[in-house]
TORSERO-883534 format. One line per field, with one value per residue (C-alpha): residue number from 1; residue in one letter; x, y, z. Coordinates in steps of 0.1 Angstrom, whole numbers. Each point is the difference from the previous one (the first is absolute). Layout:
BEGIN
resi = [NUM, ...] .
resn = [A, ...] .
u = [X, ...] .
v = [Y, ...] .
w = [Z, ...] .
END
This chain:
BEGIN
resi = [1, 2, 3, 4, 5, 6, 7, 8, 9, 10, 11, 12, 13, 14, 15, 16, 17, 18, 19, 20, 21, 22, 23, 24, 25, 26, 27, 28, 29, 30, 31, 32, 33, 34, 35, 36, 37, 38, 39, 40, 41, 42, 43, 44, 45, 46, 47, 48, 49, 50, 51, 52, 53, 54, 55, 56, 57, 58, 59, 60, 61, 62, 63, 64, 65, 66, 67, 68, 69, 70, 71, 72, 73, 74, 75, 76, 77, 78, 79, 80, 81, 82, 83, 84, 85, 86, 87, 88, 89, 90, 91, 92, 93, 94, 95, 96, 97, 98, 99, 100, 101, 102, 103, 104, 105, 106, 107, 108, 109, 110, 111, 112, 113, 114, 115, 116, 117, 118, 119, 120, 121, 122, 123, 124, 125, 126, 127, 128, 129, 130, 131, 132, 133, 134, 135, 136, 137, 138, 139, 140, 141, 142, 143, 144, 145, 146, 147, 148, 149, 150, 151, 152, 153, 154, 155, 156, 157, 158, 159, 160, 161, 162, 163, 164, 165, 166, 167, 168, 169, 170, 171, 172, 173, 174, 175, 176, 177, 178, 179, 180, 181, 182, 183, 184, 185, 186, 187, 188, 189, 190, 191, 192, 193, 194, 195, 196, 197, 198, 199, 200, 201, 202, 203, 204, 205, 206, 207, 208, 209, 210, 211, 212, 213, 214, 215, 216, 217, 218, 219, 220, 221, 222, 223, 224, 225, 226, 227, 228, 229, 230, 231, 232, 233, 234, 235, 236, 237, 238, 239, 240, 241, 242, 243, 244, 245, 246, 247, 248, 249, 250, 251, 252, 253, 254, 255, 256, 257, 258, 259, 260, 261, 262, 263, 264, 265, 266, 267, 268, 269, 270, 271, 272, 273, 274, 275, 276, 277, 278, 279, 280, 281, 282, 283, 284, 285, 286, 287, 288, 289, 290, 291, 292, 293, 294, 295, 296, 297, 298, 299, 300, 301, 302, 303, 304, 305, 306, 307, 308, 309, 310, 311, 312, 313, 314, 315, 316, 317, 318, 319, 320, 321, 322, 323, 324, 325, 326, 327, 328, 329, 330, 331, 332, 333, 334, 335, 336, 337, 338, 339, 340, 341, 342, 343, 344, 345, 346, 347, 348, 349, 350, 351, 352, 353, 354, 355, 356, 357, 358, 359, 360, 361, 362, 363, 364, 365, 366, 367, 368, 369, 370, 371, 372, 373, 374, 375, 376, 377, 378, 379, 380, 381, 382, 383, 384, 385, 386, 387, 388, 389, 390, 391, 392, 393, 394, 395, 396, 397, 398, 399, 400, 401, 402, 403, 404, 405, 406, 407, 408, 409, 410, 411, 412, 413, 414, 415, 416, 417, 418, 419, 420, 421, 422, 423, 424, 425, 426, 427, 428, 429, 430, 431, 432, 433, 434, 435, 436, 437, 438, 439, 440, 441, 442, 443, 444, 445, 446, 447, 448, 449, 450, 451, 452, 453, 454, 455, 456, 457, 458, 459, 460, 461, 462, 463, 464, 465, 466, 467, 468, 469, 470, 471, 472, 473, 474, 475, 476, 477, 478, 479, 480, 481, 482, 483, 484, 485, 486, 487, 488, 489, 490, 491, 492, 493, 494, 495, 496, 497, 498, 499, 500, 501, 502, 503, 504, 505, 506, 507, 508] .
resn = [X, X, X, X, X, X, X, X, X, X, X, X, X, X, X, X, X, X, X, X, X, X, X, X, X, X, X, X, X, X, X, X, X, X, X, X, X, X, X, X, X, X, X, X, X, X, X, X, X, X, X, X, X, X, X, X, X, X, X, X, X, X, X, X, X, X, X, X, X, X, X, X, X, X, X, X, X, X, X, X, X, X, X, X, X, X, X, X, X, X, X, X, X, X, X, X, X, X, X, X, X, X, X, X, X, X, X, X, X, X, X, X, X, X, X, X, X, X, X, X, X, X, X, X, X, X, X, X, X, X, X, X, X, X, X, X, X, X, X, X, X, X, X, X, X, X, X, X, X, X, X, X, X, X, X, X, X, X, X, X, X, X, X, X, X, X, X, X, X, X, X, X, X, X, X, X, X, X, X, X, X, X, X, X, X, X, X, X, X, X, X, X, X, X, X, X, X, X, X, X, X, X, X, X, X, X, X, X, X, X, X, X, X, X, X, X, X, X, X, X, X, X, X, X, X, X, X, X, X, X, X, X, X, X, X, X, X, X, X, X, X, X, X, X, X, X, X, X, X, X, X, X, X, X, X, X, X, X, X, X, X, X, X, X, X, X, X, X, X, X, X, X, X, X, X, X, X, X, X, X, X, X, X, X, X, X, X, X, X, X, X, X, X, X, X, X, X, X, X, X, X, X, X, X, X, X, X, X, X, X, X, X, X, X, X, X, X, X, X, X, X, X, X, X, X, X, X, X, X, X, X, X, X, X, X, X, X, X, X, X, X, X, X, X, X, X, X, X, X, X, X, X, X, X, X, X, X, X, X, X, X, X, X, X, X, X, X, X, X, X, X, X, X, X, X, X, X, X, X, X, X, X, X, X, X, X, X, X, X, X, X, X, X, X, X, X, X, X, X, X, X, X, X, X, X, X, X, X, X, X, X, X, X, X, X, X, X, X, X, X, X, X, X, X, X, X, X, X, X, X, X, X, X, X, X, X, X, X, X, X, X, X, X, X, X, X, X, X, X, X, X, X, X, X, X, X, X, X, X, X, X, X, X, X, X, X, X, X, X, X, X, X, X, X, X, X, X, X, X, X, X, X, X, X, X, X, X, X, X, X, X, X, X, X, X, X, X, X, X, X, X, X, X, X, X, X, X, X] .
u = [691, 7, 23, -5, 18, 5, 26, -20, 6, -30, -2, 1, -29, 8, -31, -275, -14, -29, -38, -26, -33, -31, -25, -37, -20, -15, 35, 4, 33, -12, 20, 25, -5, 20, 35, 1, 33, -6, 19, 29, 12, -33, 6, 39, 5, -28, -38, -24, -31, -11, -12, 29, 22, -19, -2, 41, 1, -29, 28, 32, -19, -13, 33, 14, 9, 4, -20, -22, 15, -23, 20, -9, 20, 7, 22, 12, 29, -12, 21, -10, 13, -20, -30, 15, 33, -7, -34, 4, 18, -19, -32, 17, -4, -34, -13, 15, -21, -36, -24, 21, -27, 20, -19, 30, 35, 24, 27, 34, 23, 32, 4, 14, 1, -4, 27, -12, 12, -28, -31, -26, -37, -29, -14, -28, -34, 0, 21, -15, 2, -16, -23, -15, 13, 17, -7, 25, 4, 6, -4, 24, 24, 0, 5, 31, 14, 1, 16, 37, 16, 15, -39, -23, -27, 6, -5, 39, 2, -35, -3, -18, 13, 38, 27, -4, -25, 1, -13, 10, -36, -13, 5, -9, -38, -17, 13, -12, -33, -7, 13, -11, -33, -7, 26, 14, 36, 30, 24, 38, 31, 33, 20, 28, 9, 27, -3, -16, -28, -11, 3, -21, -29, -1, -4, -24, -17, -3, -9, -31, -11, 0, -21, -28, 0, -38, -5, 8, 34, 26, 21, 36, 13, 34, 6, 37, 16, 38, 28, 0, 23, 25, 0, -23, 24, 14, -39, -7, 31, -1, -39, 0, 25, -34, -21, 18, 1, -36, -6, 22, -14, 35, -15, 29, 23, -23, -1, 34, 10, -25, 17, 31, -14, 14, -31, -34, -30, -22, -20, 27, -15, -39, 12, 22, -32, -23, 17, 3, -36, -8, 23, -15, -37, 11, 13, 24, 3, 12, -8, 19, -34, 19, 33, 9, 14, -9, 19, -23, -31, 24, 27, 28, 23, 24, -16, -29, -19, -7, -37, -12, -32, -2, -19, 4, -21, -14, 10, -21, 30, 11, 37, 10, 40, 26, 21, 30, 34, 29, 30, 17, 42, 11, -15, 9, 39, -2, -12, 28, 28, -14, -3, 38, 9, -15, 16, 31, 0, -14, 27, 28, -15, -26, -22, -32, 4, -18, -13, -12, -38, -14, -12, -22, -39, 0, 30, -16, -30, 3, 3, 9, 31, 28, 36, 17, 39, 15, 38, 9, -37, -2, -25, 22, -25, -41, -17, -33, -26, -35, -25, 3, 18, 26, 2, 16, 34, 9, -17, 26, 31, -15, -4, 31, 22, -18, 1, 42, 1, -24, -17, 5, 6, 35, 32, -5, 18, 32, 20, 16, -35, -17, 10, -14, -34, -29, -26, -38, -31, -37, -26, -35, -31, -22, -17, -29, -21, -7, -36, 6, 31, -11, 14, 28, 20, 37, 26, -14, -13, 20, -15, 3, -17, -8, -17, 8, 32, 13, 6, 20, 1, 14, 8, -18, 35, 1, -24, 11, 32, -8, -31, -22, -39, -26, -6, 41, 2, -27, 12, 39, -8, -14, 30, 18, -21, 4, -33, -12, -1, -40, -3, -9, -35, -3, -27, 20, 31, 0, 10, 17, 9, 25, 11, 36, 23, 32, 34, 34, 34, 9, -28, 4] .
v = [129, 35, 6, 34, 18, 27, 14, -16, -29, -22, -29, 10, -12, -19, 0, 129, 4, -5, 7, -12, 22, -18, 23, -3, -7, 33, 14, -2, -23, -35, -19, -24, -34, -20, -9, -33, -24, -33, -30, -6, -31, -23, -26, -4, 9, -14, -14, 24, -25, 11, -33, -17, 29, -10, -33, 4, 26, -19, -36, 21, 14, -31, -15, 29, -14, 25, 11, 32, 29, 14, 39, 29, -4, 30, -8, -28, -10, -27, -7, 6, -22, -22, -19, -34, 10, 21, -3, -29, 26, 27, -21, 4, 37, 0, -27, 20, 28, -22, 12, 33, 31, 29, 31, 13, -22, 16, -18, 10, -18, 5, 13, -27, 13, 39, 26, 28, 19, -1, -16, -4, 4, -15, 30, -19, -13, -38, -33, -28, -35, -35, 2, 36, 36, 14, 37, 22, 22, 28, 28, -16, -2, 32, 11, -25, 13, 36, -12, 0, 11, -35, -13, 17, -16, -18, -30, -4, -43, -4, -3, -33, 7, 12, -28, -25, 10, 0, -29, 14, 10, -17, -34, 10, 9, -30, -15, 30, 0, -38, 3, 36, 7, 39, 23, 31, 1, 24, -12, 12, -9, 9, 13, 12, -26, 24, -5, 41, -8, -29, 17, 28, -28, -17, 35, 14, -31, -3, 33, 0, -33, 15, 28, -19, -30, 13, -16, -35, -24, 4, -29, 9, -28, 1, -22, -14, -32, -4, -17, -5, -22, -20, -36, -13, -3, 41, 7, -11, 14, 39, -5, -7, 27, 26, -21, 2, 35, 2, -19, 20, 32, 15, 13, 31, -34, -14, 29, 10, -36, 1, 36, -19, -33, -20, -13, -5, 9, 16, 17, 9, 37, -7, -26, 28, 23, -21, -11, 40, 5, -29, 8, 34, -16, -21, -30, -22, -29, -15, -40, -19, -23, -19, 1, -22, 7, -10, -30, -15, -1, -6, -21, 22, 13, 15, 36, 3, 31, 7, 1, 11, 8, 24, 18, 25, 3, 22, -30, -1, -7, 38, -18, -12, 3, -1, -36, 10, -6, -22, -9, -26, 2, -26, 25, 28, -11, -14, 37, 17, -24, 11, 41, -3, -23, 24, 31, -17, -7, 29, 20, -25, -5, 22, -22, -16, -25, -33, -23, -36, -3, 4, -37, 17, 6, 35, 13, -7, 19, 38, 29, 29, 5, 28, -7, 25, 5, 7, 6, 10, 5, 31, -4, -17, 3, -15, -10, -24, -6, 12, -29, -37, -1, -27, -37, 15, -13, 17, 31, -1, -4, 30, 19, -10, 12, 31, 15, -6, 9, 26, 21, 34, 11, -15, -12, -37, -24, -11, -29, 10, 8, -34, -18, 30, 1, -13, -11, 2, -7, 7, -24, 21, -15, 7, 33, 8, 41, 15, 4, 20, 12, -11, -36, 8, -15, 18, -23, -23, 14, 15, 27, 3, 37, 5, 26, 3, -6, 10, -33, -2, -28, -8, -29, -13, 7, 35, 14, -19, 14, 36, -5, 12, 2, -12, 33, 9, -34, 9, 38, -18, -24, 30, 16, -29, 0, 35, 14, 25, -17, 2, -17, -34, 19, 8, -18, -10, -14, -42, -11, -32, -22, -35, -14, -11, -37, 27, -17, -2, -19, 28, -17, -34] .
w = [977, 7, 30, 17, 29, 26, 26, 26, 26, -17, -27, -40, -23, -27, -18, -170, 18, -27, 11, -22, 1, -9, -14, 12, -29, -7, -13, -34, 5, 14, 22, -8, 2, 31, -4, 3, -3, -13, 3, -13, 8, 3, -19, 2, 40, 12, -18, -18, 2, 31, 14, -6, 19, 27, -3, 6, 28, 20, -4, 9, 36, 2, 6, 23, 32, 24, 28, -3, 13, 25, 7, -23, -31, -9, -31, -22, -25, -30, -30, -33, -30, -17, 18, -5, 12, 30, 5, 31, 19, -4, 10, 33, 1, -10, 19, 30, -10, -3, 26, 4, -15, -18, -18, -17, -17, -7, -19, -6, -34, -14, -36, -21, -35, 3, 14, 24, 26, 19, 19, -23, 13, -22, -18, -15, 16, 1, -4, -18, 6, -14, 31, -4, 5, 32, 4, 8, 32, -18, 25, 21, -29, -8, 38, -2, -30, 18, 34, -20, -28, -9, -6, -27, -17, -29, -26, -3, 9, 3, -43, -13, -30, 4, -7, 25, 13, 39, 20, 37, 12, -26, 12, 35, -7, -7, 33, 14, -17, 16, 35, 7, -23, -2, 3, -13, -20, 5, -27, 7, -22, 12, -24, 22, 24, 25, 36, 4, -27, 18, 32, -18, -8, 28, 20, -19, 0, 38, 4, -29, 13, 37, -14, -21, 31, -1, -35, 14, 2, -27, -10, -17, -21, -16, -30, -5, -7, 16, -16, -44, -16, 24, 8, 25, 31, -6, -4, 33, 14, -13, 10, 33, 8, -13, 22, 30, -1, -8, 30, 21, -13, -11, -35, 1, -3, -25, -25, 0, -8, -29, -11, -1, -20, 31, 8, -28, -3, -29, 26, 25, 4, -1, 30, 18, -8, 17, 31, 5, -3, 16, 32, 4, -6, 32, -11, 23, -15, -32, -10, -30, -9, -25, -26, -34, -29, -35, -4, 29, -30, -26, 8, -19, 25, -18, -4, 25, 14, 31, 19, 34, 16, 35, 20, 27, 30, 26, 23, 32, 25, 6, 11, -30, -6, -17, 8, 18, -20, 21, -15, 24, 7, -24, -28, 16, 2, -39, -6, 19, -16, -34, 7, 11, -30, -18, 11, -2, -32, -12, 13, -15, -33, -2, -19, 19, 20, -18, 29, -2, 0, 39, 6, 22, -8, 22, -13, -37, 6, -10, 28, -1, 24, 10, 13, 24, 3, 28, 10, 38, 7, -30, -30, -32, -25, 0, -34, 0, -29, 20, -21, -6, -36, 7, 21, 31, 2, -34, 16, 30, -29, -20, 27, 19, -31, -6, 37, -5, -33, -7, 31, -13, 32, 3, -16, -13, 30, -9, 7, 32, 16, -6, 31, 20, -15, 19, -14, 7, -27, 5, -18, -10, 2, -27, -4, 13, 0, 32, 3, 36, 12, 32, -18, 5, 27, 7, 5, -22, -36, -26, -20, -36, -11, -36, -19, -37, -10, 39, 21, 31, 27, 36, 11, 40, 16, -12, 23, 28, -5, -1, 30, -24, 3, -22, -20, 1, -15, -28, 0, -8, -25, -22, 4, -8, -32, -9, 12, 26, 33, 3, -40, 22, 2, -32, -20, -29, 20, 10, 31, 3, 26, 3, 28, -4, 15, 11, 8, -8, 8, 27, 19, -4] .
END
């Protein structure tokens, strides 16, 4: 976590393109046959007899329990391990998906067995499965592959026949094949799973899909299973941490906790990479359909991986919100005790503070969360992690110590201070892009502004506090990040708003 400062009255952060010309047949060269990538894991993922693939995709929906979903889908998430293991959750997905009509897929995969720096775009001309060859969209590809210099068109993790051969769309197709029928294919592998090159995908992506809406409806489906290898019950656990921030929309959280290995998922970025495209496609909504693990098919919960099929909407109620965050006093005087505890003995041992575990289901839950200092009314020192990366009340003792012990803007407190200090900690919600600044509601967002490796935020007081203005507010928190006031219009620069539970012991 890095922790950034400046001489200011505000919070710290701690936080090729190759063308293939086919010749008419009059030249003397003739044209080369299609490219087309065969299956590599028929057989061992999933059945090569055709009729008895299926035979078991036909069962598994058969046995999906959910009700149709009746909004534009405008993207989906399905799992992509064996057919026996994760195949009854991604039914879910694709059942969602039956009587939706799609001209163009495209679907985005992690690379599991081969290292690039890059988003690789299928270079060739088809994907073959069991049940028949899927063309690919290739003049769309090659438009993608121009739109940013982290994409380029390539077979890099789309080989049949490299070592372990990848599975990631593989897998996906036949369930595609059976819900959906006809379709073209844009195959993507991510070979480079930062926050920016997902951001990169997911923008270009919007934009191209924007552009060619005349071709028909494009579905984006990103192929990841979550958590490998832990028992059953820590499965379950570190998963439903990435599916609450799925659902909440926070996917800046979501990728910087799979950047850090905090939270798992194989296909953390093609995730990120979708919920940007499908947010700036006009998606509002996102739906967990269904979560297990494998030691719900096997029994053997000692090392389980986990599965989880989504989808996300262009959801026909035009008010849908975020759930408002309340913290009620009891936890809000168990977090004060603790931020002064800490402090305390921070500054007499200077060694963390190591609290009992919070009995308390909120105050287990990860947010991210600032404390302030105060002594006689004057700024002490302000630290706060911006995303969700830790249960909350070890949040407020991280960032309790650090705002004593390490605000670069001041000498660390010392003993005689700490029966002066006043204490006051701000709980973010989660995350969530600003679509329109007119969102934005002074007095009661936070901004966080990011473009690159610049990111600044301001907390909902600040602006209060300095009778600020919507666009002083946006024109500030660029500053704050280290950018021209105007970079808040600037194409390549997010926006994001939190609301924030504000309070301290000086008010209670």
């Amino acid at each position: 976590m890095n922790v950034t400062g400046s001489l200011s009255l505000y919070c710290v952060t701690a936080q090729f393109v190759a063308l293939m010309v086919l010749l008419p047949l009059q030249h003397v060269r003739a044209a080369s046959p299609p490219k087309v990538r065969q299956p590599g894991v028929a057989g061992s993922f999933y059945p090569a007899d055709p009729k008895v693939l299926l035979a078991m995709m036909d069962d598994m929906l058969a046995r999906v329990t959910a009700p149709p979903i009746q909004d534009p889908i405008v993207a989906v998430v399905a799992p992509h391990a064996g057919y026996p293991y994760s195949g009854p959750v991604a039914a879910y997905t694709y059942a969602a998906l039956k009587g939706h009509k799609y001209a163009r897929v495209v679907v985005i995969a992690p690379s599991h067995y081969e290292a690039f720096n890059f988003t690789s775009v299928y270079e060739g001309d088809a994907y073959a499965t069991p049940l028949g060859t899927i063309q690919v969209d290739t003049a769309f590809a090659g438009k993608l592959a121009k739109m940013s210099s982290t994409m380029r068109l390539s077979s890099r993790g789309h080989d049949p026949t490299a070592a372990g051969a990848e599975h990631a769309i593989e897998v996906q197709l036949p369930w595609l094949q059976r819900v959906l029928g006809e379709f073209t294919l844009v195959p993507i592998v991510m070979g480079n799973q930062d926050y920016e090159n997902s951001r990169a995908l997911g923008t270009a992506l919007a934009k191209l899909i924007e552009a060619e809406s005349k071709d028909g409806a494009t579905l984006i489906v990103a192929s990841s299973d979550l958590s490998h290898y832990h028992t059953y019950n820590e499965a379950v656990t570190i998963d439903h941490k990435t599916l609450n921030a799925l659902h909440a929309w926070d996917y800046l959280s979501m990728s910087r906790n799979f950047e850090e290995r905090i939270w798992e998922a194989c296909g953390g970025a093609p995730i990120v990479a979708t919920m940007i495209a499908a947010e700036k496609m006009g998606a509002k909504k996102a739906e967990v359909l269904r979560y297990a693990n494998s030691g719900d098919v096997t029994g053997d919960r000692s090392r389980v991986v986990g599965y989880s099929a989504d989808v996300f909407v262009k959801a026909s109620n035009e008010k849908q919100e975020e759930k408002a965050f309340s913290l009620n006093e009891q936890q809000k005087k168990e977090l004060l005790a603790l931020a002064r505890k800490s402090v305390e003995h921070a500054v007499a041992e200077r060694t963390p503070f190591q609290p009992p575990a919070s009995a308390d289901d909120v105050l287990n839950q990860e947010y991210g969360a600032f404390v302030t200092l105060r002594e006689a009314g004057a700024l002490r020192g302000c630290i706060g992690y911006t995303s969700a990366m830790k249960p909350l009340y070890l949040t407020v003792r991280d960032t309790a110590m650090l705002a004593a012990l390490r605000d670069p803007r001041f000498q660390p407190v010392s003993a005689f201070e700490l029966p002066r200090l006043e204490y006051e900690i701000s709980v973010l919600s989660p995350l969530r892009r600003v679509t329109d600044i007119e969102q934005i509601k002074v007095g009661e967002d936070g901004l966080l502004m990011k473009n690159g490796s610049n990111e600044g935020l301001l907390l909902p007081q600040v602006p209060v506090e300095q009778k600020w203005n919507r666009e002083k507010f946006l024109e500030q928190t660029c500053v704050k990040a280290g950018m021209p006031p105007n970079c808040w219009s600037d194409e390549n620069t997010d926006i994001f708003r939190f609301t924030a539970v504000v309070f301290g012991d000086h008010k209670l």
